[in-house]
PASEBA-1860 file (N, C-alpha, C; in nm, 3 decimals):
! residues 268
1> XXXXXXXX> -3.870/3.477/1.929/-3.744/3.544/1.894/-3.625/3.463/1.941 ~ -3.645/3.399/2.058/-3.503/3.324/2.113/-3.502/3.168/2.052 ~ -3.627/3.111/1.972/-3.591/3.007/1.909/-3.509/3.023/1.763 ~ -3.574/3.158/1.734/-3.480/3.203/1.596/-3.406/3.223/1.600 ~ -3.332/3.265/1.724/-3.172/3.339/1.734/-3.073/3.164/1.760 ~ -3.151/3.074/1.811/-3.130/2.932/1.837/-3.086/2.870/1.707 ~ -3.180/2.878/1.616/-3.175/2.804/1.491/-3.102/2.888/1.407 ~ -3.062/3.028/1.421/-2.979/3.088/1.327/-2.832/3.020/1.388
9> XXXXXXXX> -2.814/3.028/1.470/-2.694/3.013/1.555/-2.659/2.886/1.479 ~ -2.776/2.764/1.531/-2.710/2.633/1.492/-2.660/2.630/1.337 ~ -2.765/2.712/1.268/-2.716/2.717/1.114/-2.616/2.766/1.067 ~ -2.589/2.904/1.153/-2.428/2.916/1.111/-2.336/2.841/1.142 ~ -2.371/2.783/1.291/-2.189/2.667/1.312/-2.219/2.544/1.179 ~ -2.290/2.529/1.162/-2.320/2.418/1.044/-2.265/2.488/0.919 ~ -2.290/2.576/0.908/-2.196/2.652/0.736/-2.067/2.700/0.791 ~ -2.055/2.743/0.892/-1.896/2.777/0.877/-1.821/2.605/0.949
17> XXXXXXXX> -1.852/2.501/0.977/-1.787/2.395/0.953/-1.818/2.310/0.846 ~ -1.918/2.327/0.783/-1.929/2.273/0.611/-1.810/2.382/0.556 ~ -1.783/2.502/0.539/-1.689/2.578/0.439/-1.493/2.505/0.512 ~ -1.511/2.459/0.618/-1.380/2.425/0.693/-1.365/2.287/0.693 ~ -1.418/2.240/0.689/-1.465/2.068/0.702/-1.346/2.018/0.619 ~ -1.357/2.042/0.475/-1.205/1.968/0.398/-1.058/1.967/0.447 ~ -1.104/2.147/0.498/-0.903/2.159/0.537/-0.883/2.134/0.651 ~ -1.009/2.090/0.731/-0.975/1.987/0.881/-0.934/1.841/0.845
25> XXXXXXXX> -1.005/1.798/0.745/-0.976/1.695/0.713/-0.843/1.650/0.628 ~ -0.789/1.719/0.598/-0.653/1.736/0.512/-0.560/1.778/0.642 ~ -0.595/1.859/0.737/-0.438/1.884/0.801/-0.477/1.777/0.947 ~ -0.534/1.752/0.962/-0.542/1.691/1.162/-0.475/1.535/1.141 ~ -0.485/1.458/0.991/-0.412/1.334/1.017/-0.261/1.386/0.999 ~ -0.233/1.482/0.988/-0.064/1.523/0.994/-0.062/1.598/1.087 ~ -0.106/1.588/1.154/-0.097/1.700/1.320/-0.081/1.850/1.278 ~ -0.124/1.904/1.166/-0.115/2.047/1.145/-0.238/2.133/1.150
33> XXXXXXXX> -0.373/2.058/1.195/-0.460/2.153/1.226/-0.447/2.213/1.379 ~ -0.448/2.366/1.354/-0.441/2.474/1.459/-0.502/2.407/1.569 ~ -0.490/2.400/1.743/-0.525/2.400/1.810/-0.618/2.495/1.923 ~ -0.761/2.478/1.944/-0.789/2.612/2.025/-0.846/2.579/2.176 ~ -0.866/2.672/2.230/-0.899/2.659/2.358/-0.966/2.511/2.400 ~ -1.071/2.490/2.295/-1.096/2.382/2.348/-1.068/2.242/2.355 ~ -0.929/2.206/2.298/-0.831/2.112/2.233/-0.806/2.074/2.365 ~ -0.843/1.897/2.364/-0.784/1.865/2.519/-0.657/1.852/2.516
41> XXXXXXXX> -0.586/1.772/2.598/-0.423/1.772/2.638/-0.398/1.675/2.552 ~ -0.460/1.541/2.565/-0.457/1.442/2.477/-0.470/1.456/2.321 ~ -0.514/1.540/2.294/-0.500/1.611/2.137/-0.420/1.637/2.070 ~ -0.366/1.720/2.184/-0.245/1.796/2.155/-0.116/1.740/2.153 ~ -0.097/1.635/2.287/0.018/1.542/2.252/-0.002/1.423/2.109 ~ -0.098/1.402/2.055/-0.131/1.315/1.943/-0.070/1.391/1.834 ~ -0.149/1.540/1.791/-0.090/1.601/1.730/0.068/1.631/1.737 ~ 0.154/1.604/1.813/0.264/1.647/1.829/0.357/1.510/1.818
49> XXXXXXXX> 0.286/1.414/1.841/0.381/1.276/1.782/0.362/1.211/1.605 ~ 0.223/1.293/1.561/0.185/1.324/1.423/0.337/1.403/1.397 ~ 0.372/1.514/1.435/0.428/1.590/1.375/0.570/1.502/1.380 ~ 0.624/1.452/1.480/0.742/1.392/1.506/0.745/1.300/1.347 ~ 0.625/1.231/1.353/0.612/1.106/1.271/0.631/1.143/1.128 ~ 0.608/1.233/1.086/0.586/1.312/0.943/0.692/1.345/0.917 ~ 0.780/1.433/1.023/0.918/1.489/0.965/0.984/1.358/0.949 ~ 0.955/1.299/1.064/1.107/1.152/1.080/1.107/1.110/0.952
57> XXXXXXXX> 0.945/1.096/0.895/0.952/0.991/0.753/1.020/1.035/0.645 ~ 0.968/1.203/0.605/1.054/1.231/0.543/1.177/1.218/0.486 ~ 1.233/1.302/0.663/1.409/1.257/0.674/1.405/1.125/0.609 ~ 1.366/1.034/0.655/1.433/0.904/0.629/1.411/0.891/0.512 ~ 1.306/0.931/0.436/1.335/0.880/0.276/1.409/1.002/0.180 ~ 1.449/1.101/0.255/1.461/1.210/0.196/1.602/1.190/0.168 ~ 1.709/1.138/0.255/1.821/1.139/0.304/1.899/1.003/0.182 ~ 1.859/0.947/0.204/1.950/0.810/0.072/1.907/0.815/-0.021
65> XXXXXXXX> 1.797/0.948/-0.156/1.827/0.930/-0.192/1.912/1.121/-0.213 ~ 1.939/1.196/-0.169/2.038/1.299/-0.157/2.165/1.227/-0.155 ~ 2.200/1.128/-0.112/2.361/1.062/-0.106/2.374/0.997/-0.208 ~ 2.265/0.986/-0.317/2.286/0.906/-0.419/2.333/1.082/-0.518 ~ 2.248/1.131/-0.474/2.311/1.264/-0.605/2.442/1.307/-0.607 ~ 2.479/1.308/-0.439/2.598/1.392/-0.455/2.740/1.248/-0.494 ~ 2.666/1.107/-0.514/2.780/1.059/-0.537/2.849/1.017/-0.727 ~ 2.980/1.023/-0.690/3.059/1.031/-0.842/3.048/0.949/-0.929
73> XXXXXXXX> 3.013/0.838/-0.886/2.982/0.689/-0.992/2.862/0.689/-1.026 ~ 2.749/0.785/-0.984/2.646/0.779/-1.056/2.641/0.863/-1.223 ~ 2.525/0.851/-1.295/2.490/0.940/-1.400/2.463/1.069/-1.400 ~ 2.418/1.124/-1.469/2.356/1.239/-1.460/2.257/1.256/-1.486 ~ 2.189/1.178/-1.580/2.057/1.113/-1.590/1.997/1.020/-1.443 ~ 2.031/0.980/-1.371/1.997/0.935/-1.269/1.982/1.045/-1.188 ~ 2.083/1.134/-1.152/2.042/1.238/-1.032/1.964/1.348/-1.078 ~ 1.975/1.358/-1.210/1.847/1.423/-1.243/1.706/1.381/-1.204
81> XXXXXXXX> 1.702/1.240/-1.232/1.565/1.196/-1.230/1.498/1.157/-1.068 ~ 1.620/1.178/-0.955/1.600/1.153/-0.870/1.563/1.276/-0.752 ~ 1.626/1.396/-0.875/1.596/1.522/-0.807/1.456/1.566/-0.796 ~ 1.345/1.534/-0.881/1.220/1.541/-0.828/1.152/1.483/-0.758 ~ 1.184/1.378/-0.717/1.132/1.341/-0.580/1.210/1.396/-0.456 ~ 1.303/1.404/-0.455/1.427/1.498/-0.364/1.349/1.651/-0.321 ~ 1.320/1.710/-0.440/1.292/1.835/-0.393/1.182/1.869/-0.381 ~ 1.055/1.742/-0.405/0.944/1.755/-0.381/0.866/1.749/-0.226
89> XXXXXXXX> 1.003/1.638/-0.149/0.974/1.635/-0.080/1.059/1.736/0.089 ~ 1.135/1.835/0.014/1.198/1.949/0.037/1.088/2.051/0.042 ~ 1.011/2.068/-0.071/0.946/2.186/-0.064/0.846/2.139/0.054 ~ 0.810/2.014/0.027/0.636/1.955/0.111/0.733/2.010/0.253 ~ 0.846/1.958/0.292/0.895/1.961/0.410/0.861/2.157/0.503 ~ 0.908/2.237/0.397/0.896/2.414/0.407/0.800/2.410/0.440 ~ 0.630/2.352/0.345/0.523/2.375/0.357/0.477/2.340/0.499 ~ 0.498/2.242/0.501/0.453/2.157/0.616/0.542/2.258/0.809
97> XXXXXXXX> 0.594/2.300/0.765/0.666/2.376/0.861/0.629/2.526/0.878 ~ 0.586/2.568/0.769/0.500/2.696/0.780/0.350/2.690/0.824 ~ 0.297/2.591/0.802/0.196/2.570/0.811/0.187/2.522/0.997 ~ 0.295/2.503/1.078/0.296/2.473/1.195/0.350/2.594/1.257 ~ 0.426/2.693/1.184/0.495/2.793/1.262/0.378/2.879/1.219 ~ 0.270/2.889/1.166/0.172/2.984/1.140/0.039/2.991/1.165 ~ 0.012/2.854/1.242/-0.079/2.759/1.341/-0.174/2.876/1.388 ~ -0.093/2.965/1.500/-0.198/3.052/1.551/-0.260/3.199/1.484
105> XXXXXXXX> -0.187/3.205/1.344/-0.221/3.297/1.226/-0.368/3.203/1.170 ~ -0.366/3.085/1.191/-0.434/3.014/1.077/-0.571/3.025/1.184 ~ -0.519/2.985/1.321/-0.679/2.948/1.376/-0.726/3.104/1.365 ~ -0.671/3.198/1.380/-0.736/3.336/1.391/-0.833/3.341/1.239 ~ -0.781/3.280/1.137/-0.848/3.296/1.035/-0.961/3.182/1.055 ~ -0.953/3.104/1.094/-1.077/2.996/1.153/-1.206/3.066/1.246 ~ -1.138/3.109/1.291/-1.226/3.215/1.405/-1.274/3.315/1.329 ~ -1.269/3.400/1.254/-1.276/3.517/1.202/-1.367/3.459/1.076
113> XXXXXXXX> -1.371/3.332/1.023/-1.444/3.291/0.946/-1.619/3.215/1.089 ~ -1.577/3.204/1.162/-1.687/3.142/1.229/-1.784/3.265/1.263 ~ -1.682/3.373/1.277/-1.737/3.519/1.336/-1.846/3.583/1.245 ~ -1.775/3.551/1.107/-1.862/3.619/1.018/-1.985/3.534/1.003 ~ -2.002/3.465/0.974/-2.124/3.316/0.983/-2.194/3.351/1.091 ~ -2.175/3.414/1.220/-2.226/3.458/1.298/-2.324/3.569/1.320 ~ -2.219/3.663/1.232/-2.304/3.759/1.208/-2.382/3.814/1.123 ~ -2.378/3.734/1.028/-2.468/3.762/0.919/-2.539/3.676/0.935
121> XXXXXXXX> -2.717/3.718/0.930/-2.790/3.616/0.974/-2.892/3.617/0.915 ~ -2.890/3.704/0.763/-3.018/3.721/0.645/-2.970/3.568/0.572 ~ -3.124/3.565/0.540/-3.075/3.435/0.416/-2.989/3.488/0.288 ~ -3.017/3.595/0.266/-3.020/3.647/0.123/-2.810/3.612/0.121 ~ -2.794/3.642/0.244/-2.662/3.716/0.289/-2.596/3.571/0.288 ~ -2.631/3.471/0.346/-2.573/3.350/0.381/-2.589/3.272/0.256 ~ -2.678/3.261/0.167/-2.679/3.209/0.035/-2.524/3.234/-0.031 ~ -2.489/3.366/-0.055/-2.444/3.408/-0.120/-2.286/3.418/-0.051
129> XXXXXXXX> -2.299/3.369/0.082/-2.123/3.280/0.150/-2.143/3.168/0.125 ~ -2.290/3.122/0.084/-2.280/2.970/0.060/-2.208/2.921/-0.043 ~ -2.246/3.024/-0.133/-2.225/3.004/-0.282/-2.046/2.988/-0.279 ~ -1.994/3.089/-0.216/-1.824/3.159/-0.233/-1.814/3.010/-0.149 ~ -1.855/2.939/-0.027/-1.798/2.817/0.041/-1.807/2.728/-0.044 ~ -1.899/2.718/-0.159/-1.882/2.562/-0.208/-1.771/2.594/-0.305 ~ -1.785/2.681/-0.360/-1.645/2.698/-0.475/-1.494/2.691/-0.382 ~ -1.505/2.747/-0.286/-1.384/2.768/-0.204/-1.352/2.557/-0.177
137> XXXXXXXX> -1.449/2.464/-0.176/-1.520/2.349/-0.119/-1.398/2.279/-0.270 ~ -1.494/2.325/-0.376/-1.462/2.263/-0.513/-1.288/2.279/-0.540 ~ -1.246/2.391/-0.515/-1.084/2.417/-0.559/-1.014/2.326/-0.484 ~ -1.092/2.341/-0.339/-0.995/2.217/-0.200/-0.987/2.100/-0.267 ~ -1.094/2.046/-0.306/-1.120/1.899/-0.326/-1.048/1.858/-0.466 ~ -1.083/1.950/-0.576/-0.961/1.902/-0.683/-0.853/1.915/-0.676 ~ -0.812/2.026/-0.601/-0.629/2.001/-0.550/-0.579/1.902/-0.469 ~ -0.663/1.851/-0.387/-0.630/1.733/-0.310/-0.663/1.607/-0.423
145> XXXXXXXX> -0.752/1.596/-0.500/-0.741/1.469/-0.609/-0.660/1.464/-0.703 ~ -0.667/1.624/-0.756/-0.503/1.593/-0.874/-0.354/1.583/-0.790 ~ -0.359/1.664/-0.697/-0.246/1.631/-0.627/-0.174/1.477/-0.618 ~ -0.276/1.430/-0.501/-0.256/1.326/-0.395/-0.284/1.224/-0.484 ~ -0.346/1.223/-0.634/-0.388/1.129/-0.741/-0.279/1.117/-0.831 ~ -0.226/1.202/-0.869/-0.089/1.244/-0.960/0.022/1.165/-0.909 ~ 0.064/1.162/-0.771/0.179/1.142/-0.735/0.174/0.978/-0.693 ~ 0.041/0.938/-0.647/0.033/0.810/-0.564/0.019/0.729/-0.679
153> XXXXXXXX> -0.049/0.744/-0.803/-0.014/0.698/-0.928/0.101/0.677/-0.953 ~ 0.161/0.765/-0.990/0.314/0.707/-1.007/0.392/0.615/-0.908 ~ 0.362/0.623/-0.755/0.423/0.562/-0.686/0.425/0.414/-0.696 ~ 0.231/0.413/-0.700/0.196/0.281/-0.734/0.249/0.213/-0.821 ~ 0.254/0.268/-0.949/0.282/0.229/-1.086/0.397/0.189/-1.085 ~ 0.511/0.256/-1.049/0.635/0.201/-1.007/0.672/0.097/-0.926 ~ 0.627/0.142/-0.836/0.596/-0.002/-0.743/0.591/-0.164/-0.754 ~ 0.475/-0.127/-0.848/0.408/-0.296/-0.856/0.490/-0.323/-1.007
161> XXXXXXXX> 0.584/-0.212/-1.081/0.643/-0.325/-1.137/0.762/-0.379/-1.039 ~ 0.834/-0.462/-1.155/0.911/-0.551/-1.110/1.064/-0.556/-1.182 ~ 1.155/-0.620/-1.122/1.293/-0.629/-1.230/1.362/-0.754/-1.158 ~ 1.421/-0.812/-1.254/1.479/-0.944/-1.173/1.653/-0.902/-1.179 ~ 1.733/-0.923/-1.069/1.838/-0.894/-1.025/1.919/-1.009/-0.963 ~ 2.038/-1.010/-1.070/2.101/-1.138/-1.025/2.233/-1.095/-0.982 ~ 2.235/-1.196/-0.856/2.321/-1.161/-0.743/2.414/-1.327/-0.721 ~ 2.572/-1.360/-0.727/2.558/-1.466/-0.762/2.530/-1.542/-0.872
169> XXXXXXXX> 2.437/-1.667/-0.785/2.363/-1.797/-0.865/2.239/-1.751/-0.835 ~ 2.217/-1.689/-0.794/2.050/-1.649/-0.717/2.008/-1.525/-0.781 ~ 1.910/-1.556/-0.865/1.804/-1.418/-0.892/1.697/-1.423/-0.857 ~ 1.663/-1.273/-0.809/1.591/-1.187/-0.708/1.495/-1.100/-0.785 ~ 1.374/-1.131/-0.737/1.274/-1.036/-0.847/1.257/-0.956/-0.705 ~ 1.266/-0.817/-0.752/1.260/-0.675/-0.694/1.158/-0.568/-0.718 ~ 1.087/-0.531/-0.669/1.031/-0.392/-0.652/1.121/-0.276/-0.709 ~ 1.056/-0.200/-0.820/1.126/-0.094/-0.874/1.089/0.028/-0.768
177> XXXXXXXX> 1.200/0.124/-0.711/1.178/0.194/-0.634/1.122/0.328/-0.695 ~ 0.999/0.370/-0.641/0.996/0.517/-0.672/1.055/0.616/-0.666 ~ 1.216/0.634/-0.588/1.313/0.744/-0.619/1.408/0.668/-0.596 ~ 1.504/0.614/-0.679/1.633/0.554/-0.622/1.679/0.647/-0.539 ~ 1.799/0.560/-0.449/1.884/0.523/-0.314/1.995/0.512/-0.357 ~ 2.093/0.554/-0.238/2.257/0.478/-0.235/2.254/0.382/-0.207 ~ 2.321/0.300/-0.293/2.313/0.156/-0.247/2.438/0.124/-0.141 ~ 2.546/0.288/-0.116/2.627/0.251/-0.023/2.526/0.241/0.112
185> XXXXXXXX> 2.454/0.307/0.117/2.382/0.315/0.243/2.244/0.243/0.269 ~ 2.189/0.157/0.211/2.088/0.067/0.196/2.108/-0.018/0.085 ~ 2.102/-0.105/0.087/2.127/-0.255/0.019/1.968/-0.279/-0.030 ~ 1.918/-0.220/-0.120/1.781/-0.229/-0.169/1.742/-0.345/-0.241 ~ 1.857/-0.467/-0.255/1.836/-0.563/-0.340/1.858/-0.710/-0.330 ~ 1.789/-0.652/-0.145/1.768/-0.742/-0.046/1.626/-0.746/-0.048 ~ 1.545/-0.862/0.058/1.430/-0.851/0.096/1.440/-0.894/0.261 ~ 1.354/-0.838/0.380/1.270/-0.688/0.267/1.280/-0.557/0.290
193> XXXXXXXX> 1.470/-0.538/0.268/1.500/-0.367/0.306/1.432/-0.320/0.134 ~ 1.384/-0.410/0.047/1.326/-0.317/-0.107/1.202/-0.296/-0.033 ~ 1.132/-0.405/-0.025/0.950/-0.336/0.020/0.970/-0.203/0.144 ~ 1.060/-0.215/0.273/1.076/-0.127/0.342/1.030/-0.013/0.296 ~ 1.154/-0.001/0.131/1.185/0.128/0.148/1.078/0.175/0.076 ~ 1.021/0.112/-0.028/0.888/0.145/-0.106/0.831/0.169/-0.056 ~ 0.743/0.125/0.093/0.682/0.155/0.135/0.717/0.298/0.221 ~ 0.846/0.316/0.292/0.841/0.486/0.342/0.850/0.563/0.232
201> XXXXXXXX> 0.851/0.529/0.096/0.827/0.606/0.003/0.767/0.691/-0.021 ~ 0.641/0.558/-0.041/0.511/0.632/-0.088/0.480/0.635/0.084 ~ 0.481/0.636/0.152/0.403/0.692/0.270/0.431/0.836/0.289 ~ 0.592/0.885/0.294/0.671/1.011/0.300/0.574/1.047/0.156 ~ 0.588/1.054/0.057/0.522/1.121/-0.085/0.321/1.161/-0.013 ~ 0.287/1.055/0.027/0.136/1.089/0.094/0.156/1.206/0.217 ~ 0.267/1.208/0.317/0.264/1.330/0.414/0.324/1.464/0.316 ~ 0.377/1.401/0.209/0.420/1.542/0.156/0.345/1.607/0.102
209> XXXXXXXX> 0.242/1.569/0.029/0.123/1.570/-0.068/0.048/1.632/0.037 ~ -0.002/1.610/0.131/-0.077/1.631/0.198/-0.059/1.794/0.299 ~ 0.077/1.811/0.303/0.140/1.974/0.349/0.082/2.046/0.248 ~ 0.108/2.006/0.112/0.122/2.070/-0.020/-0.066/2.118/-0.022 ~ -0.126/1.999/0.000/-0.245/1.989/-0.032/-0.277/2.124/0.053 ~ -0.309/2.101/0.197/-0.338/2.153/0.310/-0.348/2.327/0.291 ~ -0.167/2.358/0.230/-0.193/2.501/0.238/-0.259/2.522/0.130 ~ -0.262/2.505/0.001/-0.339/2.536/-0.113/-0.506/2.534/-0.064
217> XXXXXXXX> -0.532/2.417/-0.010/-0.688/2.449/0.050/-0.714/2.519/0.114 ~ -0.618/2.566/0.207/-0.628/2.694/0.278/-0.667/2.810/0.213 ~ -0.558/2.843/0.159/-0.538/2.944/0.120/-0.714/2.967/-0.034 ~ -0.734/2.836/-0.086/-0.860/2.827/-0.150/-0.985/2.890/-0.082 ~ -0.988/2.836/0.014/-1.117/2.874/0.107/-1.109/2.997/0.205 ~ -0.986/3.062/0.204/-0.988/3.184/0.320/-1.036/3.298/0.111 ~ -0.986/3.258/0.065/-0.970/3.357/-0.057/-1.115/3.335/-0.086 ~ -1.185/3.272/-0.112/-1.324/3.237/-0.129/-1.479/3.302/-0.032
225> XXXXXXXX> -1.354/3.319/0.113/-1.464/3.328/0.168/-1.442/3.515/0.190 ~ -1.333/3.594/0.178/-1.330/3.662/0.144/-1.427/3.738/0.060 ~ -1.383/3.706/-0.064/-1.470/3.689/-0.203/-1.656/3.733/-0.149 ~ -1.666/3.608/-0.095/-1.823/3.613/0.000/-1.882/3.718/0.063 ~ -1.760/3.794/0.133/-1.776/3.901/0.241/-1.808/4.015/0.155 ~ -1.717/4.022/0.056/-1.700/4.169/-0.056/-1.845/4.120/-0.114 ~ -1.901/4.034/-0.145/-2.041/4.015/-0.211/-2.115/4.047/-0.128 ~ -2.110/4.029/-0.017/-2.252/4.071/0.114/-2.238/4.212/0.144
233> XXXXXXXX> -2.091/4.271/0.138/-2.084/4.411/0.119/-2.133/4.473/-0.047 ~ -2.103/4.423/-0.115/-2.175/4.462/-0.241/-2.334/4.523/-0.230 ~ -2.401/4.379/-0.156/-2.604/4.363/-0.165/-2.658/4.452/-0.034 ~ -2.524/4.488/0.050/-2.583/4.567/0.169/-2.565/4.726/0.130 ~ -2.466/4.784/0.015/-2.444/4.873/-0.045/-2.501/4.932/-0.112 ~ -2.599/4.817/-0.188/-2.675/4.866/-0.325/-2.783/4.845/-0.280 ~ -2.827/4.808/-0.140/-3.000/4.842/-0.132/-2.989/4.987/-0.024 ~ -2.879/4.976/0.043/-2.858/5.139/0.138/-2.895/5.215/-0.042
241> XXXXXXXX> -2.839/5.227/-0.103/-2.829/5.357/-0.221/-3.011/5.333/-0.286 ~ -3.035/5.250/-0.314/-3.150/5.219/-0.370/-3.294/5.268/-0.188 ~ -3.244/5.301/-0.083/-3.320/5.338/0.020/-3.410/5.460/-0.006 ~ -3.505/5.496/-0.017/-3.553/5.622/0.002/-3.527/5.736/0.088 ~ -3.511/5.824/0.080/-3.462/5.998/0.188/-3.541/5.963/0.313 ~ -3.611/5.896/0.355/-3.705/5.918/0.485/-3.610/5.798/0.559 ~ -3.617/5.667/0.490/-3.525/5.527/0.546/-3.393/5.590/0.573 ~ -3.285/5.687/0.504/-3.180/5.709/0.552/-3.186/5.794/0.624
249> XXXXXXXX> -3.282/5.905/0.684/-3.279/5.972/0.763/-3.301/5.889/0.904 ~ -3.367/5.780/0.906/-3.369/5.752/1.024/-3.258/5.638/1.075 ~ -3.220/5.566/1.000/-3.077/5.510/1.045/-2.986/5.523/0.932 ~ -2.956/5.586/0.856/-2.874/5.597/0.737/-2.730/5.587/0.835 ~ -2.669/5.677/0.936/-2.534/5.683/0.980/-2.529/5.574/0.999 ~ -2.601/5.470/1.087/-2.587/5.343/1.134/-2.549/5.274/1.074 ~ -2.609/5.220/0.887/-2.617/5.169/0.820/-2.436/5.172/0.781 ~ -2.464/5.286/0.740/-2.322/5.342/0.679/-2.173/5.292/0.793
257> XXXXXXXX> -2.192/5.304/0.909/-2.097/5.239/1.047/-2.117/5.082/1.014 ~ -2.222/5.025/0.997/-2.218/4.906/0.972/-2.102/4.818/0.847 ~ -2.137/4.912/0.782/-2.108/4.847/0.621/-1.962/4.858/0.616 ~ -1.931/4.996/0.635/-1.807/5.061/0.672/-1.687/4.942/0.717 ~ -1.776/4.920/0.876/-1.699/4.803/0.952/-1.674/4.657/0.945 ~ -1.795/4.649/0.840/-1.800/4.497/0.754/-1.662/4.487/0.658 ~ -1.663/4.613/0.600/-1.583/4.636/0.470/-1.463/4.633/0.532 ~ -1.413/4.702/0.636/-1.256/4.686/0.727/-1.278/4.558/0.727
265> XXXX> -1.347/4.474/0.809/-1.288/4.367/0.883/-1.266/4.245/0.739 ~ -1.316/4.313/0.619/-1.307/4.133/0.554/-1.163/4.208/0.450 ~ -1.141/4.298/0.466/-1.015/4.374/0.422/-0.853/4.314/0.533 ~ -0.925/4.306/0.643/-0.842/4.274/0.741/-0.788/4.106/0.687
END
């Protein structure tokens, strides 16, 4: 009996960090996975110069090209086209900030997913969170590829072309930027404040992508595993009713306290 309670044990921490595994892996290189008791000190300050590092980049690419919109000699076709990268990386910025001010909302849902894995310890029962984890698995993983694939495409693509810019007697082949800049405030058609800035570009566009990513996987896999719970309450429902009069006489209330309290907590 105590090797089974051994090997159930190990099998659940193994499925409830297979169903978590992606959105650890999506938030801890941006310092936004929740911290818990057992998080050393050194963790925690890593995570917290992650976080420094992410906003700073932002700011910095966020900021020249906002001074290009609000200025008068530009187009309107230009600050249009510059406003989606502007506010993309506005929203990633919200995300990415909720997702840190909601840190100890999130590990409770980490916990509360390990809890249940815990306690359910039929196969029949764990199949069928298996099933809700890999789909919860599948939504993470294509939102993080169309996402983080969508945008780094374009970055690239922009990028590696080219435009020649004559300055003077001297022309300058340049890197096309993925969101124009003020050129009062960076001289982009220099080298190498152009590669610089390309590069905090697309680096800022990858931490933004990656906020964006993070809560959507979240929110994929807590909804999924949900989903799971209401199914194990479903198969524990419909064999109590399918029980014979003698089986519910002898633990029927129990059953019923059980299910009851299953049904609160994945409601919770």
């Amino acid at each position: 009996m105590t090797n089974r309670t051994v090997i159930t044990e190990a099998s659940s921490n193994s499925n409830s960090d297979y169903s978590l595994q992606l959105n650890r892996w999506f938030l801890k290189p941006i310092g936004a996975w929740p911290s818990s008791p057992s998080t050393t000190r050194l963790e925690k300050i890593v995570s917290f110069i992650l976080n420094v590092v992410c906003y700073s980049s932002v700011i910095l690419a966020t900021i020249p090209s906002m001074l290009l919109m609000i200025q008068n000699d530009e187009t309107v076709y230009i600050k249009l086209k510059t406003l989606g990268p502007v506010s993309h990386w506005f929203v990633s910025s919200v995300n990415y900030t909720a997702l840190l001010l909601n840190s100890r909302e999130i590990r409770e849902c980490v916990e509360h997913i390990k809890d249940d894995w815990q306690t359910v310890t039929r196969e029949k029962d764990q199949q069928v969170m298996m099933k809700n984890a890999k789909f919860g698995r599948y939504v993470a993983a294509s939102c993080a590829i169309f996402m983080q694939g969508g945008v780094l495409c374009f970055c690239f693509v922009t990028a590696l072309a080219t435009v020649e810019v004559q300055i003077g007697n001297e022309t300058r082949v340049l890197h096309v930027l993925p969101c124009a800049v003020s050129r009062r405030l960076l001289n982009v058609d220099e080298s190498p404040t152009n590669e610089i800035v390309v590069f905090l570009q697309i680096w800022s566009a990858i931490i933004a992508n990656s906020s964006t990513v993070g809560i959507f996987s979240l929110a994929a896999v807590l909804a999924a595993h949900a989903c799971g719970q209401l199914d194990v309450i479903t198969i524990w429902i419909t064999e109590f009713v399918n029980e014979t009069k003698e089986q519910k006489k002898i633990g029927g209330f129990k059953e019923i306290g059980v299910i009851v309290e299953r049904h609160l907590r994945t409601l919770k």
